[in-house]
C-alpha positions in Angstrom: 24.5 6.9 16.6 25.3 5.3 13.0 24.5 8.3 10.5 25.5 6.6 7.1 24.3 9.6 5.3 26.2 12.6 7.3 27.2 14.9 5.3 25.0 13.9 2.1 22.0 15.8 0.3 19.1 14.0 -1.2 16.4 15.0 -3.3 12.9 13.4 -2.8 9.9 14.3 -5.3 6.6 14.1 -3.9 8.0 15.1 -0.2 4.9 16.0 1.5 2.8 13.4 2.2 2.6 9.4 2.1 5.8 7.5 1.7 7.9 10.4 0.6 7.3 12.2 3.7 8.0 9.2 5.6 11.4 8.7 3.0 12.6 12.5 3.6 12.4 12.0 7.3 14.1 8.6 7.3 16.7 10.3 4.9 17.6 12.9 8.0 17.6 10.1 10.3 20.4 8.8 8.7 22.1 12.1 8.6 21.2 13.8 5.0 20.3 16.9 4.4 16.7 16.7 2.3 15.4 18.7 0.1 11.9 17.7 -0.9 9.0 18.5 -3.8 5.8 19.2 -3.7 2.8 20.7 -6.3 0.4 22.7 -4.2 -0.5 25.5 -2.1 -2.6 23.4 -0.1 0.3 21.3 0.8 2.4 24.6 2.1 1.1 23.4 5.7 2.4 19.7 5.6 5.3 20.5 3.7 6.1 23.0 6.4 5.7 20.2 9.1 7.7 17.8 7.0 10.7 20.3 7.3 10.3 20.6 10.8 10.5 16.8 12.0 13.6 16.6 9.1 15.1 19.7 11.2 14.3 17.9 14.4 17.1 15.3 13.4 19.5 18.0 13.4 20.7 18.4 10.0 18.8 21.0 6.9 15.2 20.4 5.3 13.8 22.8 3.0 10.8 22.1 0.8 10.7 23.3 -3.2 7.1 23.9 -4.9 7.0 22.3 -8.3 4.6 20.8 -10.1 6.5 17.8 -12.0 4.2 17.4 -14.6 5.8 20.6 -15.8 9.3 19.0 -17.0 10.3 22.6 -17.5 10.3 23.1 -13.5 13.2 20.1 -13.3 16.4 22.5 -13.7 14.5 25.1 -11.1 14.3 22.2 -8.5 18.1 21.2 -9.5 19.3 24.6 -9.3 17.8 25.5 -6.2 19.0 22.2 -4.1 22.6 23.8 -5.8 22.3 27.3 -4.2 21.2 25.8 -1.0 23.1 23.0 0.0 26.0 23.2 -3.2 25.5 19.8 -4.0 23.4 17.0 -4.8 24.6 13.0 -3.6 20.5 10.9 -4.0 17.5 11.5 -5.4 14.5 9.3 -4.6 12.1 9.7 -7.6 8.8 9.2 -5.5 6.0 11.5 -7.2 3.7 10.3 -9.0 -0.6 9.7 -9.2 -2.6 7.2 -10.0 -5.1 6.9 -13.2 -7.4 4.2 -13.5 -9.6 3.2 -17.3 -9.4 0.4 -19.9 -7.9 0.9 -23.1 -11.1 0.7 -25.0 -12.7 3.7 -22.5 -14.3 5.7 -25.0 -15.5 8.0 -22.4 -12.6 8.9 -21.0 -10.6 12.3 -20.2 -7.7 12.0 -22.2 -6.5 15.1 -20.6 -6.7 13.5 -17.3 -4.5 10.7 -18.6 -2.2 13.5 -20.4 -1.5 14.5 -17.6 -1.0 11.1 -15.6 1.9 10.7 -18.1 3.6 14.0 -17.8 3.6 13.5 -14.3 4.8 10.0 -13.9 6.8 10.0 -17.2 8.2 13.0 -18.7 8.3 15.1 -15.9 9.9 11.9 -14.0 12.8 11.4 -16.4 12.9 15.4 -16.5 13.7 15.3 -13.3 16.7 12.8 -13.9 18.6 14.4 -16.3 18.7 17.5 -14.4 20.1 16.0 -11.5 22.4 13.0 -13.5 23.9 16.5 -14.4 25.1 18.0 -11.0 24.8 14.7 -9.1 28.5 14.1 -7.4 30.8 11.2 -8.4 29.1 7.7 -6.1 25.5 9.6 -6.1 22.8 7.2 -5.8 19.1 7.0 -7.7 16.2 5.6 -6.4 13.2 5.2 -8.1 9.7 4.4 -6.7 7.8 2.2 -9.3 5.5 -0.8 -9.3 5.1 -5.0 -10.3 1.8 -3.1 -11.7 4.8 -2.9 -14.6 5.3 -6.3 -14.9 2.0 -7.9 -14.4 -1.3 -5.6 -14.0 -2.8 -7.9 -12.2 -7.0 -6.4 -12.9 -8.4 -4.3 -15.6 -7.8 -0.5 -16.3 -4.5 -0.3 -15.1 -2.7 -0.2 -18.6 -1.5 3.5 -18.5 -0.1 2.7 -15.1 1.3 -0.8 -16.4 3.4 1.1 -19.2 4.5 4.1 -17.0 6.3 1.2 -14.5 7.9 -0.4 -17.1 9.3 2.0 -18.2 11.0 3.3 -15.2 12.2 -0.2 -14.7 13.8 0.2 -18.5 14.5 3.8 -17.6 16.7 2.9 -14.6 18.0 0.3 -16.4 19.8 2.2 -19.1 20.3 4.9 -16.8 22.5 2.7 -14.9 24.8 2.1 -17.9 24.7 5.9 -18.8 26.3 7.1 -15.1 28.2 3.5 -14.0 31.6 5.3 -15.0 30.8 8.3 -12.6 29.9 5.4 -9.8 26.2 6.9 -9.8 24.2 3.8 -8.9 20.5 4.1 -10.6 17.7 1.2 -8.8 14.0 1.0 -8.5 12.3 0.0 -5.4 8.9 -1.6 -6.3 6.4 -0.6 -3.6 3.3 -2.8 -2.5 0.1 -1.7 -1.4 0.2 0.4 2.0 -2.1 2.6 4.0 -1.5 6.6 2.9 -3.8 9.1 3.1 -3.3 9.3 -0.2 -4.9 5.7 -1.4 -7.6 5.9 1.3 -10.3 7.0 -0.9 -9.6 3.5 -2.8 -8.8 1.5 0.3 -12.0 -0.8 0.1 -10.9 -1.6 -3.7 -7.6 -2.3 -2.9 -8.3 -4.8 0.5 -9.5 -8.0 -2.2 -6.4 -7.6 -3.9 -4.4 -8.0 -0.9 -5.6 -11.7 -1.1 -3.2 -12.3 -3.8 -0.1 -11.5 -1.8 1.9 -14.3 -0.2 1.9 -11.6 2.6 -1.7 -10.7 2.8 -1.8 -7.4 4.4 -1.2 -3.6 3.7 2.8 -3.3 3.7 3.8 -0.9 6.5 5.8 2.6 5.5 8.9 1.3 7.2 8.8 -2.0 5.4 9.1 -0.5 1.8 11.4 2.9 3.3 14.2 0.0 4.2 15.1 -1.0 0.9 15.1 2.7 -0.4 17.6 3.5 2.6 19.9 0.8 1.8 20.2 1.7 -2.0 20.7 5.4 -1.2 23.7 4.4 1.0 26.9 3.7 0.9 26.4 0.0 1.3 24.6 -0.3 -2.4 27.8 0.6 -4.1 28.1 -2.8 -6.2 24.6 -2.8 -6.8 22.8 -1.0 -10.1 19.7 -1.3 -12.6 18.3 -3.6 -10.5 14.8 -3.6 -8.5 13.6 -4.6 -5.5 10.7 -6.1 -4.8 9.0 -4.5 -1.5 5.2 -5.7 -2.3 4.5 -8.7 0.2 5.1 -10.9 -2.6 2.6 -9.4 -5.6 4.4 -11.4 -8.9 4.6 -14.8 -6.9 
């Protein structure tokens, strides 16, 4: 069986549910050893059962708890993969949450929204530095962000708007920073697809789909196949790019 990863260890944030479950157990497909985040003890069960179907595949799983909208937490997580596996070749930067409210909300929780940004921000690019550290020579980044960045498409989305532009400028100059080291930094931007996590928002969400040139929920696989191919060898030419896996959102 083709196992371009063999051998490699990846990183994926936000490993216990949604798609980076499903990206940690594609990862082991492929032959990597995963290592994967997640913040809380409720998610001890699912993180446990996400270890075991990475396991299944024949290679190493182990699951770290970390909240990432503590940035401080970042060189733990690093350090950790480090003693475990000695080495660190991707990261896939896939947790985050979602904060909806217009600009002009004067009723807002601004500590909700605090929080949305350490998560998806600071915490994110926390998370980069202390693996652009320790990351070996040809290591790939891949980063999970949105079009919500590029067009927002409906109102109260503007917190979520700047936090995806940014990780598109983030990877960006990222991409310049590690080039000479042959670390490869993308984004994947992913569409709208069925989780657990979205489903209290899934009758929002179905209109939307109407402005898709695809006009349906994108499947797990369908936005896990770009991902794969930018954390493999394959991608080496390719950096600070993004790939659009989103049925066609900015068309």
């Amino acid at each position: 069986m083709n196992k371009p990863l063999a051998g490699k260890v990846a990183l994926v944030t936000g490993g216990a549910r949604g798609l980076g479950a499903a990206t940690a157990k594609a990862l082991a497909a492929q032959g990597a050893n995963v290592a994967f985040t997640f913040v809380s003890p409720e998610s001890i069960p699912k993180a446990a059962a996400v270890v075991a179907e990475i396991e299944q595949q024949g290679v190493r799983g182990i699951s770290i708890q970390a909240d990432q909208a503590d940035a401080s937490k970042a060189s733990g997580v690093i350090q950790t993969i480090l003693d475990q596996f000695g080495k660190l070749d991707i990261v896939v930067n896939s947790a985050s949450i979602d904060r909806f409210g217009t600009a002009d909300d004067a009723t807002r929780d601004e500590a909700v929204f605090d929080h949305y940004w350490a998560v998806a921000s600071s915490g994110f690019r926390a998370i980069v530095r202390a693996a652009a550290r320790v990351m070996t020579e040809g290591g790939r980044f891949v980063f999970v962000g949105s079009n919500l960045g590029v067009r927002p498409g409906s109102p109260g989305l503007s917190d979520m708007a700047a936090i995806k532009a940014a990780i598109d400028g983030y990877a960006r100059g990222a991409a310049r920073d590690l080039a000479d080291r042959g670390i490869t930094v993308n984004v994947v931007h992913a569409g709208f697809m069925e989780t657990d996590i979205n489903a209290h928002m899934r009758d929002a969400i179905v209109p939307m789909l109407q402005g898709l040139c695809i006009k349906r929920f994108g499947r797990l696989e369908e936005v896990i196949a770009p991902i794969l191919f930018l954390a493999s060898p394959a991608a080496s030419y390719i950096t600070g790019t993004i790939i659009e896996a989103d049925g066609g959102y900015n068309v």
